[in-house]
N, C-alpha and C positions, 0 to 999 in steps of 0.2 A: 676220824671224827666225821660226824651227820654234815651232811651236807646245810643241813638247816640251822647248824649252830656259827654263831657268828664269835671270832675270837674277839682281845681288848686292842690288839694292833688292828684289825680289822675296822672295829666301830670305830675306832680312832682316826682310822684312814677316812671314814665314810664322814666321818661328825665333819673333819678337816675341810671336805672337799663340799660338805653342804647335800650330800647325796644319800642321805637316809631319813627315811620316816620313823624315828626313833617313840615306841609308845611302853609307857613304863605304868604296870598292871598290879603293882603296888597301892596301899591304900593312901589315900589321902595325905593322913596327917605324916606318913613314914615319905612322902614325896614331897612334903615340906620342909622336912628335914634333914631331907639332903638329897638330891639329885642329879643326874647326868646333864650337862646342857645340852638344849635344844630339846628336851625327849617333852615329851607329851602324857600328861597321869590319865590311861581311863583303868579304873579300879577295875580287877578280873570281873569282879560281878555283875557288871556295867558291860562290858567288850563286847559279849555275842549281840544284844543289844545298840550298841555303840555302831558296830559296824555293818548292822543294818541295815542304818540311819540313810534316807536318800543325800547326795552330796551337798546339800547346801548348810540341812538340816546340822550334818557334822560338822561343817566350818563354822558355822554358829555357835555351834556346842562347845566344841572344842577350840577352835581361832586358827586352826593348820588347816593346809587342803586334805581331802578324805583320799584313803587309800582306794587306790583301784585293784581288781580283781588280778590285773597282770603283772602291776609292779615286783619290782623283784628287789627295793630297795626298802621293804617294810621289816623290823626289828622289832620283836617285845624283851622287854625286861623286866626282874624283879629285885629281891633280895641275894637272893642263893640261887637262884632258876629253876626251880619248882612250879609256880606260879605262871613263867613264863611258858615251862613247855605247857602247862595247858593250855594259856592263851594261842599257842600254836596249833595246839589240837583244835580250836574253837577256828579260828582261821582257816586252817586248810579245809575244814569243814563245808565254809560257807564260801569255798574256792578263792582264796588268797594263797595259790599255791605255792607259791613263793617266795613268800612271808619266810623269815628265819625267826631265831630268838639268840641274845646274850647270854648263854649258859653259867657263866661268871657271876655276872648278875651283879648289882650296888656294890656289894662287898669286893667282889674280883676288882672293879674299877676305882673303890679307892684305897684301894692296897698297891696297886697301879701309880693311882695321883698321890698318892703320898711320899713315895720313892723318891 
């Protein structure tokens, strides 16, 4: 497995402990209607965009602190993880190298919580 993929015991561990910047790249109305806690919706379209943004400018936007360049505790998610890996390509792009993604995606995690 990619070093960049984050399992559901993983984000599990990370949601647990408070220690992930969870952003889910999902559109809107499909982030309203059901989501992972704590994660944060910037729609893929938005991301490159989004993560831009100088740091204050995102916490406004958004209401979470903005990722930095070096964290290594940054996560995108989607449905399936499609969505996500690009949002990972758009990341490590603009040097978030470290950035992962939930390959599982919504679907993996509540197949998970429904258990």
């Amino acid at each position: 497995m990619s070093a960049s993929v984050v399992t559901y015991e993983q984000l599990k561990a990370m949601l647990a402990n408070h220690s992930v910047q969870l952003f889910d790249v999902r559109k809107p109305d499909e982030f309203q209607a059901g989501r992972i806690p704590d994660s944060t919706n910037i729609p893929l379209g938005q991301l490159e965009e989004s993560l831009k943004l100088p740091q204050e400018q995102f916490e406004l936007q958004f209401k979470v602190k903005a990722p930095r360049k070096e964290d290594e505790n940054i996560v995108f998610h989607c449905r399936s993880g499609n969505r996500s890996l690009s949002a990972l390509e758009i990341a490590h792009r603009l040097g978030f190298i470290k950035a992962r993604h939930y390959a599982g995606g919504y679907i993996d995690w509540e197949a998970h919580e429904k258990k």
